[in-house]
N, C-alpha and C positions, 0 to 999 in steps of 0.2 A: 486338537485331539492328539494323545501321544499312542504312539505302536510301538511296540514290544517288539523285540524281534527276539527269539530264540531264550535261553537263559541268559544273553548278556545285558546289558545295562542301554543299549542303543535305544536311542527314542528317536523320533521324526515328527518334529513340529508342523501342522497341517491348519492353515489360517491364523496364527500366530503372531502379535504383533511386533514386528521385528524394525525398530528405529533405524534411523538413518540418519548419519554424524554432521548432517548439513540444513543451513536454513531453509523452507518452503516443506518439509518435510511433515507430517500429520504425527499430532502428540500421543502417545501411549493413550488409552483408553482411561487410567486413573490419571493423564495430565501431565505427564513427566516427559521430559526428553533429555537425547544425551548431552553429557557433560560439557558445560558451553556456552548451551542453546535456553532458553526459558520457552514454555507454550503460552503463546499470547492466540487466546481465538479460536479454540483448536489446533494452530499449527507454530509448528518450530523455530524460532527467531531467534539472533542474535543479542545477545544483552542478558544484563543481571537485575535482578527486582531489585534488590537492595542497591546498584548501581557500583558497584566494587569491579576488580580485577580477575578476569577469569583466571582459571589456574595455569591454563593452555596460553594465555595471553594474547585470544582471541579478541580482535578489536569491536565493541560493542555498541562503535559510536558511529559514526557518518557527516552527514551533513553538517553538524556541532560535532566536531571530534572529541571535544574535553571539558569537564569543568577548570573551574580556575584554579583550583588545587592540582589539576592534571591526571585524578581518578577517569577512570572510564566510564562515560556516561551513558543510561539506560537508552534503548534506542528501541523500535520497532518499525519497518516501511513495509507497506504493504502494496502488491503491483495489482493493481484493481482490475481484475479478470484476467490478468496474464500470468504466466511463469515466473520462477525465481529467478532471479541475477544480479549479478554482481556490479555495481556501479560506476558510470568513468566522469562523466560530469556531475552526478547523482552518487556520489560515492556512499561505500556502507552493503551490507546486504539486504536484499530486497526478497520478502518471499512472497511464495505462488499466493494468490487470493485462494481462501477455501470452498470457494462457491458458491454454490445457492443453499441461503441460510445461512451464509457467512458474513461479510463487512458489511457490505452493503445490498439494499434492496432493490435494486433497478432493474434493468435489463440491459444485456452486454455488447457492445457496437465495436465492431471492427474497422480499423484504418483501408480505403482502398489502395492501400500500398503497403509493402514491408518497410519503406522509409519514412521519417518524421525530419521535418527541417528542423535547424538547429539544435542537433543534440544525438551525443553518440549516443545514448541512451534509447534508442530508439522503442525498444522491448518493453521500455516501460510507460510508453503511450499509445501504439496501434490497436490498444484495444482501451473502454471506458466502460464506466457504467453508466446508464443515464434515466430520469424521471421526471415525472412535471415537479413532485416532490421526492427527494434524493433521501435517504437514512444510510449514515454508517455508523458503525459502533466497533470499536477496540478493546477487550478486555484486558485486564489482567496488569493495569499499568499503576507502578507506584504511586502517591500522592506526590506532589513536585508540579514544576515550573517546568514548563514543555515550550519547544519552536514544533509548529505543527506545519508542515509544510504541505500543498496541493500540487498538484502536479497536472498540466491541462495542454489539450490538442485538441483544437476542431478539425472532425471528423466528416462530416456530415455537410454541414454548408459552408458556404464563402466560395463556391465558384467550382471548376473542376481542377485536381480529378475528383473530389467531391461530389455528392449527387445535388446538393443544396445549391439554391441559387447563390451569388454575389450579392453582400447589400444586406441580406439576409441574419438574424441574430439569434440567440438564447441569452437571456438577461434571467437571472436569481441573486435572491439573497442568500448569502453564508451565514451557518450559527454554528459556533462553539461551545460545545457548554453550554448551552440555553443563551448567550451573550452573541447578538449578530455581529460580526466582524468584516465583513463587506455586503455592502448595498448596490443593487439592480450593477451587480456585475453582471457585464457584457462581455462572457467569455470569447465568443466568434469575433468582435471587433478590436480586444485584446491580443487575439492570436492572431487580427492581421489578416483573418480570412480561413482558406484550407490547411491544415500544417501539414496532410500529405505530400508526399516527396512531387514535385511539379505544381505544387500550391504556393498561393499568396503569403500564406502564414507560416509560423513555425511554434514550438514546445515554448511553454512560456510555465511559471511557477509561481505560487504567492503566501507568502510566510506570513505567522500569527504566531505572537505570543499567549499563554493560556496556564490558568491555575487548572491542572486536574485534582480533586480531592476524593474522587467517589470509585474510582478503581477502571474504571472507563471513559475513553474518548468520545462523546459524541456528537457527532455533527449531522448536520442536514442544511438542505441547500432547495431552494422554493422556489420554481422558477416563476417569473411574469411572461415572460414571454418564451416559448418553446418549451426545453425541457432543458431541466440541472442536468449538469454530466461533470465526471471527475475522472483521471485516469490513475492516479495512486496518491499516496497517502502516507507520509512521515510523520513521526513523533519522537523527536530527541530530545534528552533533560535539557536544562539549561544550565 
């Protein structure tokens, strides 16, 4: 709504969508964000669709810093129910998940701790999503050659501070793309247990190579035993 004040020109914007020059940030309502940033999913990321040099010389890449020519490569991480941040081990920008109706379909599980063993990163595992069947999806991402990386913390079992027994598992398959790329992973016995801070376990990760050709990422994940669960979600060109 704009108000008029008096005969001058003043306006006062009142629910207006007014961007913000940083990743995790919600796209314009027609899809744009500032100069920089691309909207992947509704919200604001780091990276260029065409995969070029921002103007800013904002770095677009992360985990795969570069192609081999040394262009900046297309990037998008998303922190699966948590906030944006900035990466130390996980490097790159990471933005907020847009919620519910957003990447994925699960329901969201918090870490009984603010710390996660191994990994200063913490922020980007004390919270997951999880299902007996998992769905995420990524828009907006150019055709190309992607390293799709997962990112995983048991939360839940493998002993205390966890509430879940020791011994205890969740086993699923992974698909990309319609193309399964890990079978009866055994996330909890991967991790080693709890990756809560005084747990057995710790942050563990597992990269896939992947043709996107249809403008979205998507995966899903099937559990046999328990329920799927992911804590975030990369996709850099290759």
């Amino acid at each position: 709504m704009l108000v008029r004040v008096g005969l001058g020109a003043v306006c006062i914007c009142v629910g207006c969508y007014s961007p913000t020059p940083q990743p995790g940030a919600q796209c314009s309502p027609e899809g744009s964000c500032p100069s920089g940033l691309v909207c992947a999913n509704g919200i604001c990321t780091i990276g260029r669709p065409d995969g070029g040099h921002d103007a800013d010389g904002v770095d677009g890449s992360g985990l795969d810093a570069t192609t081999e020519d040394g262009a900046r490569a297309f990037a998008v991480r998303i922190n699966i129910g948590g906030p944006a941040h900035t990466g130390v081990d996980y490097s790159g920008a990471w933005s907020a998940d847009p919620g519910v109706g957003g990447i994925c379909n699960g329901t969201v599980f918090e870490s009984p701790t603010a710390g996660i063993n191994g990994t200063n990163d913490a922020v980007l595992f004390v919270e997951q999503m999880f299902s007996p069947t998992l769905s995420c999806a990524i828009a907006n991402i150019p055709s190309g050659s992607y390293r799709v990386t997962l990112l995983f913390a048991e939360l839940r079992l493998g002993g205390s501070p966890c509430v879940g027994p020791s011994g205890a598992s969740r086993v699923f398959d992974i698909a990309l793309e319609g193309v399964t790329v890990a079978s009866d992973f055994d996330m909890t016995a991967a991790c080693g247990g709890c990756s809560a801070s005084g747990g057995t376990g710790s942050a563990i990760d597992r990269g896939f190579d992947i043709d996107i050709v249809d403008g979205t990422l998507d995966l899903t994940a099937v559990a046999s035993t328990g329920a799927a669960a992911i804590n975030a979600i990369a996709v850099v060109a290759r």
